[in-house]
LOZA-304415 format. One record per residue: residue number from 1; x, y, z of N, C-alpha, C, O in turn; chain; residue in three letters. Coordinates in Angstrom, 2 decimals. Example, Ala and Ser with C-alpha at 12.3 -4.5 7.8 and 13.67 -1.06 7.14 Angstrom:
# residues 2
VORO|1|13.19|-5.69|7.80|12.30|-4.50|7.80|13.20|-3.30|7.80|14.24|-3.32|8.46|A|ALA
VORO|2|12.85|-2.25|7.08|13.67|-1.06|7.14|12.90|0.03|7.87|13.41|1.14|8.04|A|SER
END
This chain:
# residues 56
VORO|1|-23.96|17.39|-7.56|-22.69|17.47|-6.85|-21.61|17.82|-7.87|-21.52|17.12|-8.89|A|UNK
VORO|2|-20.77|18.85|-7.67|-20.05|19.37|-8.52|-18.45|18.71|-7.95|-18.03|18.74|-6.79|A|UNK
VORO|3|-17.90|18.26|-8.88|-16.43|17.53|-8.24|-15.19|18.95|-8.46|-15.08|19.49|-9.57|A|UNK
VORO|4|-14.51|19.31|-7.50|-13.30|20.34|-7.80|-12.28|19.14|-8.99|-12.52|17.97|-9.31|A|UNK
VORO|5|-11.30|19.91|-9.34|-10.53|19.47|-10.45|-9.43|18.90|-9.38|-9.46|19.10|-8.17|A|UNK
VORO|6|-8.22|17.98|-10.28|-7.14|17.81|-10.07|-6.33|17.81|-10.22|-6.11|16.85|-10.95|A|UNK
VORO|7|-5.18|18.47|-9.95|-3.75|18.44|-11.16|-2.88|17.60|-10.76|-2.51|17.73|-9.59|A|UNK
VORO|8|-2.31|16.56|-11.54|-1.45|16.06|-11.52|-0.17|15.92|-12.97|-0.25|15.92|-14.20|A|UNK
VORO|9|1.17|15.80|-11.77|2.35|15.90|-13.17|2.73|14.26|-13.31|2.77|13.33|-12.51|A|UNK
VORO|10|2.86|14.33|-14.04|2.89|13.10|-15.00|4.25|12.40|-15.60|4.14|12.05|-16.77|A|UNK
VORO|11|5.26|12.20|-15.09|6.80|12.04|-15.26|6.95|10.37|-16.04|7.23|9.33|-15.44|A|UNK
VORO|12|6.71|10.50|-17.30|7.11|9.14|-17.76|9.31|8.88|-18.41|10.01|9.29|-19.34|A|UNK
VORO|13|9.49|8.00|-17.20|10.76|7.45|-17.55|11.07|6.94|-17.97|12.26|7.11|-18.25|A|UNK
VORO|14|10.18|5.40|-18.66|10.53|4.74|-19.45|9.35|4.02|-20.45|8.26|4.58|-20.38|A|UNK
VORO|15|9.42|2.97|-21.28|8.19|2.64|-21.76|8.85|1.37|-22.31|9.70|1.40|-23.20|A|UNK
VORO|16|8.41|0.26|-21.73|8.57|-1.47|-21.83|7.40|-1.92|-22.21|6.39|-1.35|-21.79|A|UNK
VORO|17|7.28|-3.06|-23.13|6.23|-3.60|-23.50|4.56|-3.39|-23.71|3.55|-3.95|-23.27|A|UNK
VORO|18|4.89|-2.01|-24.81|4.27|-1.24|-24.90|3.48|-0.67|-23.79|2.29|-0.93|-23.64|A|UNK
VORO|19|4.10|0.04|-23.08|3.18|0.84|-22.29|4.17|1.78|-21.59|5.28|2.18|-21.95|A|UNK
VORO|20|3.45|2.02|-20.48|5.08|3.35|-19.64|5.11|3.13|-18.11|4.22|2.74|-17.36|A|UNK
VORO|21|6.64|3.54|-17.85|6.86|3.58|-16.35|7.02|4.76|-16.14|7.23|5.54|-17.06|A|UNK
VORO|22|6.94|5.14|-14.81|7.39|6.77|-14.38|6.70|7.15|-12.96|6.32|6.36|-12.09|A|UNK
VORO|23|6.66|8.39|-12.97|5.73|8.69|-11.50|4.64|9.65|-12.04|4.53|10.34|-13.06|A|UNK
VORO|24|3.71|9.38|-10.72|2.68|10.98|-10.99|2.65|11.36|-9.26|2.75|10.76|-8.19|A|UNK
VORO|25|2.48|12.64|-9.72|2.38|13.38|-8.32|1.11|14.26|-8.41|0.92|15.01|-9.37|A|UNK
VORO|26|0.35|14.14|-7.48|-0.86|14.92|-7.35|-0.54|16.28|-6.66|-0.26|16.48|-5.48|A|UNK
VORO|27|-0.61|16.84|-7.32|0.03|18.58|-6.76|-0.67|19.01|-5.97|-0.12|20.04|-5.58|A|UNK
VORO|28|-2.31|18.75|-5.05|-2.63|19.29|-3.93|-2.26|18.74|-3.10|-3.02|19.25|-2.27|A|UNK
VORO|29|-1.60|17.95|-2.45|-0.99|17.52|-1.79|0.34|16.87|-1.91|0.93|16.46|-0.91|A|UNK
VORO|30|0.77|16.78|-3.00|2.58|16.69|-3.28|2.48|15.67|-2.60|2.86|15.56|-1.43|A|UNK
VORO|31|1.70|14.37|-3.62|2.09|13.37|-3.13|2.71|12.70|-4.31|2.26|13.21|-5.34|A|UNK
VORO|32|3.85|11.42|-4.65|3.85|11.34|-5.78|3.68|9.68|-5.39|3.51|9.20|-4.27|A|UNK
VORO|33|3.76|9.10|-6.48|3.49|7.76|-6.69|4.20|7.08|-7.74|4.22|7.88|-8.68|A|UNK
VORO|34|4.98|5.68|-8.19|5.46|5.16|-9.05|4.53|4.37|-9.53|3.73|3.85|-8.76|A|UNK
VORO|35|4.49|4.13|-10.86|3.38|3.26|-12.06|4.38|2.69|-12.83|5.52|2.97|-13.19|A|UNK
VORO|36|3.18|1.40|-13.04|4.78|0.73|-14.06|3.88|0.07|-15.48|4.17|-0.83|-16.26|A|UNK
VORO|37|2.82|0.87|-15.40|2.00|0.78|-16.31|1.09|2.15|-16.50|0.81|2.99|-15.64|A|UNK
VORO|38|0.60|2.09|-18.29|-0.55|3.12|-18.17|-1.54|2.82|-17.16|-1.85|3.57|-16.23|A|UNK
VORO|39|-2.11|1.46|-17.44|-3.51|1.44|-16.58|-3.52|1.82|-15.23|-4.45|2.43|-14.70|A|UNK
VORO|40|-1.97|1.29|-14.38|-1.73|1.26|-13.05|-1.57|2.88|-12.96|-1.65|3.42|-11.86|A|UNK
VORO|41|-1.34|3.61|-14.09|-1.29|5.65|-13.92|-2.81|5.78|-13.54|-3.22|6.41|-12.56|A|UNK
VORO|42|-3.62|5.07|-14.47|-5.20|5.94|-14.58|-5.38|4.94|-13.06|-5.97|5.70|-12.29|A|UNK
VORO|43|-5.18|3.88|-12.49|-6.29|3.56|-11.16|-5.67|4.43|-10.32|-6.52|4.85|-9.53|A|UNK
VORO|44|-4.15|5.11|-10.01|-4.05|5.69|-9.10|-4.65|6.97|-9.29|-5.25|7.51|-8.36|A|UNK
VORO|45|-4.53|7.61|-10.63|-5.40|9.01|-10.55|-6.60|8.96|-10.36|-6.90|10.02|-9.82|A|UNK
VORO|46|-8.04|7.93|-10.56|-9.05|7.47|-10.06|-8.99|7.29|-8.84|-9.96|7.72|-8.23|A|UNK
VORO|47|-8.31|6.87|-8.32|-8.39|6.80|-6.77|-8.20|8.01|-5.90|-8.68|8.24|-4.79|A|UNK
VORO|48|-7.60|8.55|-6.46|-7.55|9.54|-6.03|-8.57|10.90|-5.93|-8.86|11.54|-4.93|A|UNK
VORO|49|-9.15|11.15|-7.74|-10.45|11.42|-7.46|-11.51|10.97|-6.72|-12.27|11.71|-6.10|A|UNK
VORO|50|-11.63|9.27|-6.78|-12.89|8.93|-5.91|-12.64|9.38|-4.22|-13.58|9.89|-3.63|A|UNK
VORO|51|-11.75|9.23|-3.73|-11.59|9.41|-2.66|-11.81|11.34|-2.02|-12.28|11.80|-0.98|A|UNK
VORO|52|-11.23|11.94|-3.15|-11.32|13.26|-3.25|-13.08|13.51|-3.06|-13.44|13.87|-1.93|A|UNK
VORO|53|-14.08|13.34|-4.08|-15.43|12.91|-3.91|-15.87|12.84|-3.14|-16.67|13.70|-2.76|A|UNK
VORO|54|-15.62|11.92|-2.56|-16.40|11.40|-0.73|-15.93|12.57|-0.33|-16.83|13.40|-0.30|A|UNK
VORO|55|-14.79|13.02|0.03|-15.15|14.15|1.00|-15.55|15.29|0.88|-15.54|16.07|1.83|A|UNK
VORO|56|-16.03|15.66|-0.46|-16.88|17.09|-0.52|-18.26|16.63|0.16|-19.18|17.43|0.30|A|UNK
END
C-alpha cells in the first residue's frame, strides 16, 4: 500500500518553555489547526495521515 504525501504549512508564533506555539494547516483541504506544543504539531499531523490511510 503506497500512502500519497501531505503538505502542510507550519506557522510557529511563539516558543514557551522550550518548545513552540503556532498553527499548521494541511493544504489539501485548508484546514488549519492551533498547537501549543511540538508534540501536540506531530499528533495532529499523524492524525491526519492515519486517517488519510484508511481511506485509500
Amino acid at each position: 500500500m503506497k500512502s500519497q504525501p501531505g503538505t502542510f504549512i507550519v506557522k510557529i508564533i511563539e516558543q514557551q518553555n522550550d518548545s513552540w506555539q503556532g498553527t499548521v494547516t494541511y493544504v489539501e483541504k485548508n484546514e488549519t489547526q492551533h498547537f501549543r506544543s511540538a508534540m501536540e504539531l506531530l499528533h495532529l499531523m499523524d492524525e491526519v495521515m492515519q486517517t488519510k490511510q484508511k481511506r485509500i
